[in-house]
C-alpha positions as CSV (number, residue, x, y, z in Angstrom):
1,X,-124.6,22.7,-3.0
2,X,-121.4,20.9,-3.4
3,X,-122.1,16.6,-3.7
4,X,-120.2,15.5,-0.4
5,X,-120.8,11.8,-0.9
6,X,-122.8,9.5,-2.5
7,X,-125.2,7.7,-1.3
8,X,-128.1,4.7,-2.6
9,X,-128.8,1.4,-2.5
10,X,-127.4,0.5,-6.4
11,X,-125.6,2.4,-9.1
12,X,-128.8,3.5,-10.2
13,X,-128.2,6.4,-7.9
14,X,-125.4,7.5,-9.4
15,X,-125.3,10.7,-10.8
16,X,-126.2,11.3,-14.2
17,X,-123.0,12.3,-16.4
18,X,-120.6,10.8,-14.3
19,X,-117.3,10.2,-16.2
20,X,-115.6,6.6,-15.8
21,X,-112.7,5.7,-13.8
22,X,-109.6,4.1,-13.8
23,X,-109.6,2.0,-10.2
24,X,-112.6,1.6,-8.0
25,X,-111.2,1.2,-4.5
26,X,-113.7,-1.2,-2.5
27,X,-113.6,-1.1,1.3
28,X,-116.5,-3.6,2.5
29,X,-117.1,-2.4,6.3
30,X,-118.7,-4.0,9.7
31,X,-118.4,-2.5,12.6
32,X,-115.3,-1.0,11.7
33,X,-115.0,2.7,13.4
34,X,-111.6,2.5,15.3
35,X,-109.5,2.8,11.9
36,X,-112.0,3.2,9.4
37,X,-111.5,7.0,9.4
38,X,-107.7,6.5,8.6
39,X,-108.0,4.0,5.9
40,X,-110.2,6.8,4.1
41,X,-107.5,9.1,4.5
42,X,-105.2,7.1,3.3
43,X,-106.8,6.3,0.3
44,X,-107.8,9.8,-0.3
45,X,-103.9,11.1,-0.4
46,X,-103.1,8.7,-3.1
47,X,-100.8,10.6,-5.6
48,X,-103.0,9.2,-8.3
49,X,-105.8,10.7,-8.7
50,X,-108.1,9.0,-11.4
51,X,-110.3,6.6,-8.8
52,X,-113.3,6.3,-6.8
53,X,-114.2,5.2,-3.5
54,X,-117.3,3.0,-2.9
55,X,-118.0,1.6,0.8
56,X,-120.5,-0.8,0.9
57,X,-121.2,-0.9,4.9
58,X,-122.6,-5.0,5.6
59,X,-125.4,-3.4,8.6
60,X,-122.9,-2.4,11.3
61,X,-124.1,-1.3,14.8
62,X,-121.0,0.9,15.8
63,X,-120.5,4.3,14.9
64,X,-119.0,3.1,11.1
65,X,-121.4,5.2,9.1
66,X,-121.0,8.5,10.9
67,X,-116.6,8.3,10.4
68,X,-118.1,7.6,6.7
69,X,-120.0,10.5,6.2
70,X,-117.6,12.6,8.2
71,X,-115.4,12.5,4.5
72,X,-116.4,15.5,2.2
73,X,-115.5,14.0,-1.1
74,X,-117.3,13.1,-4.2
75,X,-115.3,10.7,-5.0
76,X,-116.5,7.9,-2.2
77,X,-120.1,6.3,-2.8
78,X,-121.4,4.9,0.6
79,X,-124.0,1.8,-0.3
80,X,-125.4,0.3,2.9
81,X,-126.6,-3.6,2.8
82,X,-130.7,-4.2,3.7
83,X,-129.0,-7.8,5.7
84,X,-125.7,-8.6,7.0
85,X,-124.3,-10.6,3.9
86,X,-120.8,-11.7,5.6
87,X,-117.2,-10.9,3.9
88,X,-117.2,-13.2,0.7
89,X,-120.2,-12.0,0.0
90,X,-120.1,-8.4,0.6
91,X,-116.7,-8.6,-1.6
92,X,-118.9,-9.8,-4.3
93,X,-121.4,-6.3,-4.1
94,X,-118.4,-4.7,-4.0
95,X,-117.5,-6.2,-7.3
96,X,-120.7,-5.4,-9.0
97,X,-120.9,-1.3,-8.0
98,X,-117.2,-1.5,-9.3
99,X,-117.0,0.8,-12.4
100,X,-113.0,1.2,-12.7
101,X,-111.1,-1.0,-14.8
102,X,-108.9,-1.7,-12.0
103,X,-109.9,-3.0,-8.5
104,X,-108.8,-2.7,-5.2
105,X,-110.1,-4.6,-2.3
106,X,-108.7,-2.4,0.4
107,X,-109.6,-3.1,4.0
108,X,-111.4,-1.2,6.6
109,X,-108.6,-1.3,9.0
110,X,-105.3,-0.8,6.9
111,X,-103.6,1.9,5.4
112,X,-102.7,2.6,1.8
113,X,-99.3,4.7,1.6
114,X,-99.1,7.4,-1.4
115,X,-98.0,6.0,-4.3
116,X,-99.7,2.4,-4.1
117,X,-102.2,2.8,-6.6
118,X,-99.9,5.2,-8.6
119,X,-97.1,2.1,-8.9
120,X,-99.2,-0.8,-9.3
121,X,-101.5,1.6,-12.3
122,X,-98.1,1.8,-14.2
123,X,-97.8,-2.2,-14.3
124,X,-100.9,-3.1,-15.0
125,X,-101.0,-0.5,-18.1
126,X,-98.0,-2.1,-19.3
127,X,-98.6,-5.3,-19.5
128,X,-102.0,-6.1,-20.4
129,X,-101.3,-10.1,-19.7
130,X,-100.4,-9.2,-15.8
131,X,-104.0,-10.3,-14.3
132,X,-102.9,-8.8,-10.7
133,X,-99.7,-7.0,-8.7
134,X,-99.3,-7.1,-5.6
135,X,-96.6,-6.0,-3.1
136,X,-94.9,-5.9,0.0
137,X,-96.6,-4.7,3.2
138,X,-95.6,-3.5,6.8
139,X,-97.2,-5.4,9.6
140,X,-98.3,-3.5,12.1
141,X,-99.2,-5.5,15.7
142,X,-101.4,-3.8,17.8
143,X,-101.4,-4.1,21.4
144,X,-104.7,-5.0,21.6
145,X,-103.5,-8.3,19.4
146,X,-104.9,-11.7,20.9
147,X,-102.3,-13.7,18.9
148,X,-98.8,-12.9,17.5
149,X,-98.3,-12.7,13.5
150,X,-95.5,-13.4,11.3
151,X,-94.9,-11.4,8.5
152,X,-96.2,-14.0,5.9
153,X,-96.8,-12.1,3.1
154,X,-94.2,-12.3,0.0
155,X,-90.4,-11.1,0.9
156,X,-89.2,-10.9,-2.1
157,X,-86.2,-8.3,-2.2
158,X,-86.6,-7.2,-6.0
159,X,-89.7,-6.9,-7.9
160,X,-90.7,-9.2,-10.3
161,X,-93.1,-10.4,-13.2
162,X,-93.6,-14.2,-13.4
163,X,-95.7,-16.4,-15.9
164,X,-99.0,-17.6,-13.4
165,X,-98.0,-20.6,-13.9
166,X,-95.2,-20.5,-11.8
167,X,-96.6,-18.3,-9.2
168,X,-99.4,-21.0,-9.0
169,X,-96.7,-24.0,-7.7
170,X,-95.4,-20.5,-4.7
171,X,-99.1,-20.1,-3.9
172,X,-100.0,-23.5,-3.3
173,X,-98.0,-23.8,-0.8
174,X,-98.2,-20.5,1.3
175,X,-100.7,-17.7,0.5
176,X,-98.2,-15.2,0.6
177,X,-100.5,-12.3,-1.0
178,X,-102.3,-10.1,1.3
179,X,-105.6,-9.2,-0.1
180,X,-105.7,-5.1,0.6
181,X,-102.0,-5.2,-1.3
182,X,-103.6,-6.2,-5.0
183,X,-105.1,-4.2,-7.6
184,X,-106.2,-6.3,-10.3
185,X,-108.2,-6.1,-13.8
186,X,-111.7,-6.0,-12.9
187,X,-113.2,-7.7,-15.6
188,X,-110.9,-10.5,-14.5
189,X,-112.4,-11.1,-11.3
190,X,-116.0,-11.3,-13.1
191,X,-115.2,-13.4,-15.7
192,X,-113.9,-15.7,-12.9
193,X,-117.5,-15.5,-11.1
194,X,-116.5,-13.6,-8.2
195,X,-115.4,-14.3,-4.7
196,X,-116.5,-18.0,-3.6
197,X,-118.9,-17.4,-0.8
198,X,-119.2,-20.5,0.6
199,X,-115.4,-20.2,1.9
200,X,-115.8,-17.5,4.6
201,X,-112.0,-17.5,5.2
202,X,-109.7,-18.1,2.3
203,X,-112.2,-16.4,-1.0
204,X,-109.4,-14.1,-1.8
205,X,-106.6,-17.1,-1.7
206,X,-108.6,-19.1,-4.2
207,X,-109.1,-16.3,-6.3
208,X,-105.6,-15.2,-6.8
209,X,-104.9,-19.1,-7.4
210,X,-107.3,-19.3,-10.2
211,X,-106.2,-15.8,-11.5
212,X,-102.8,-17.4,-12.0
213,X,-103.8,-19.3,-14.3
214,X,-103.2,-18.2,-18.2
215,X,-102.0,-15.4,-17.0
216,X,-99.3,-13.3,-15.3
217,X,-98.2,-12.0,-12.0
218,X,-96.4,-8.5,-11.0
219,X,-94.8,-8.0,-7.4
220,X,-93.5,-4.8,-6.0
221,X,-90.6,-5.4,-3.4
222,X,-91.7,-1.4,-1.9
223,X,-93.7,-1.8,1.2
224,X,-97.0,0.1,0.1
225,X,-99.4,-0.5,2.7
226,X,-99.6,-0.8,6.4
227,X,-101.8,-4.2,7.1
228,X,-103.1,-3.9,10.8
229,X,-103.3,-6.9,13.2
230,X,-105.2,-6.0,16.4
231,X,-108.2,-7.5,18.2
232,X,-111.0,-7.4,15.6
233,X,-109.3,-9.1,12.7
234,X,-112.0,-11.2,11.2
235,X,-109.7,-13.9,11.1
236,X,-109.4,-14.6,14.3
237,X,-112.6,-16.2,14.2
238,X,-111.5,-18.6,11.7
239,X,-107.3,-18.9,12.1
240,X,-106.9,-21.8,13.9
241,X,-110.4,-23.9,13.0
242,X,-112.5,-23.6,10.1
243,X,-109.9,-21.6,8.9
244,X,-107.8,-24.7,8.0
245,X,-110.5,-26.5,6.2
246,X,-111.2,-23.5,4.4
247,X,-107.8,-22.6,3.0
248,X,-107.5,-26.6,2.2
249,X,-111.0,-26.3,0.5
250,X,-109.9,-23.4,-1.6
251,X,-106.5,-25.3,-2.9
252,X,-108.8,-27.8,-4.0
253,X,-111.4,-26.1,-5.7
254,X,-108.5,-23.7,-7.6
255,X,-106.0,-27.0,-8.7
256,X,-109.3,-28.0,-9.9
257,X,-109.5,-25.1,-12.5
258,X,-105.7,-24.8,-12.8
259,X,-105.6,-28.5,-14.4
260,X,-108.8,-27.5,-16.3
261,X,-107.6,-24.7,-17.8
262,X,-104.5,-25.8,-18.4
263,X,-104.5,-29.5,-18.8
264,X,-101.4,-29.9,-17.1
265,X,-103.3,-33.0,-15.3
266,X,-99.4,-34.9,-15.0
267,X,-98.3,-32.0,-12.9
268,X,-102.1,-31.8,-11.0
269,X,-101.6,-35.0,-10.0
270,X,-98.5,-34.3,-8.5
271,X,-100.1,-31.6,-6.4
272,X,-102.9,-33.8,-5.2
273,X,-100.3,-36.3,-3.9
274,X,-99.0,-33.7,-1.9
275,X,-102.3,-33.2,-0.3
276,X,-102.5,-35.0,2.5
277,X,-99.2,-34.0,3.4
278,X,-99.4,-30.2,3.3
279,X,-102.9,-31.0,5.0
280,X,-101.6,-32.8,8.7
281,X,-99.0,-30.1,8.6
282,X,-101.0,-27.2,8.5
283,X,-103.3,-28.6,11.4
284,X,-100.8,-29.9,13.5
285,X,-98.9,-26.2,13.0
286,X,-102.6,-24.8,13.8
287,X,-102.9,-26.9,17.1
288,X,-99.1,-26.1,18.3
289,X,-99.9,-22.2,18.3
């Protein structure tokens, strides 16, 4: 009979023969049934064809798994977690059932439009000094949306390739990348060491910090994704709290490896004099809304 998924506990699992691929789209999932099954679709429409789809479901109790194995495709591989490992974490097994030489963190609640893989393929292969692209999204507010959200995420009118460098001073101030919008080298993000998982919030914004550095960074101006807010965005657990002291935490722990790496300690100095600064403002910002 025809293979409709995959299913198993490591890659060890996988089929025998099974040719590599050029992206492994990731989409880590809890309790994520209301838009799970579009996401899939989404991802499954892409005009470029040359990926796979691994789930890796972190133990939900809703009705995730069925909308999962509703999809008859060989392309997605469905890993379920023995214990809930939380989102940094479950990024990280994510990581390490990867096999594509691209990556793309997509999330469970978002939608990927056609050609977003197709687009941001054609940069990467062009460059091989680009370490990630990103691009434009449309926000989409629910109704069911606790909270109202501005469209923070970089508005840039023309696309654009910048040395990381400079995208590292943009970034430091205001994460303007949204996490399901990049596709990025794989082999990057290991030789980094993963997702932080002691930052429950903000392990994506020191990553794309710390990818900045020695390297360089692609944007598309096209909208290429719709990025859902509603009422079970895990950040609203964090947004206005820990949330803070977490994106502060991961500006600190990636200006640490950007002056490392680069030795640029004149100009790291500058940054950390701005600390405090960019710190009150943030949390007084936080407490107004």
């Amino acid at each position: 009979p025809p293979v409709l998924l995959h299913e198993g506990a490591s890659r060890q699992n996988q089929p025998e023969g099974t040719p590599p691929v050029r992206v492994s789209v990731c989409i880590p999932t809890y309790n994520g049934a209301e838009f799970l099954a579009q996401a899939i679709e989404s991802v499954l429409a892409q005009s470029f064809h040359d990926f796979e789809l691994v789930i890796v479901d972190d133990c939900s109790t809703d009705a995730t798994l069925e909308v999962i194995r509703s999809f008859a495709d060989p392309r997605i591989y469905l890993y379920q977690n023995e214990k809930r490992l939380g989102i940094p974490a479950n990024w990280n097994r994510c990581l390490s059932l990867a096999r594509g030489e691209y990556l793309c963190l997509f999330h469970q609640d978002d939608v990927m439009l056609t050609d977003n893989l197709k687009l941001k393929v054609r940069i990467l292969d062009a460059d091989p000094v680009i370490s990630f692209v990103h691009s434009a999204a449309e926000v989409r507010v629910e109704d069911s949306a606790p909270t109202s959200l501005g469209n923070w995420i970089d508005d840039a009118t023309e696309d654009f390739i910048v040395d990381g460098n400079v995208y590292f001073r943009k970034l430091f101030f205001q994460n303007c990348v949204c996490a399901p919008a990049v596709v990025t080298r794989t082999q990057r993000l290991r030789d980094l060491g993963g997702f932080d998982e002691t930052l429950g919030y903000a392990p994506d914004y020191e990553m794309w910090l710390k990818m900045c550095t020695e390297s360089r960074v692609a944007f598309l101006s096209q909208s290429l994704l719709v990025y859902r807010w509603h009422a079970q965005n895990a950040s609203h657990v964090y947004r206005f709290g820990w949330g803070i002291e977490d994106a502060l935490m991961a500006r600190r722990r990636a200006l640490h490896h950007y002056v490392e790496c680069t030795g640029r300690r004149e100009e790291g100095e500058i940054f950390w004099s701005a600390f405090p600064i960019l710190a009150e403002l943030e949390r007084r910002a936080a407490q107004t809304e």
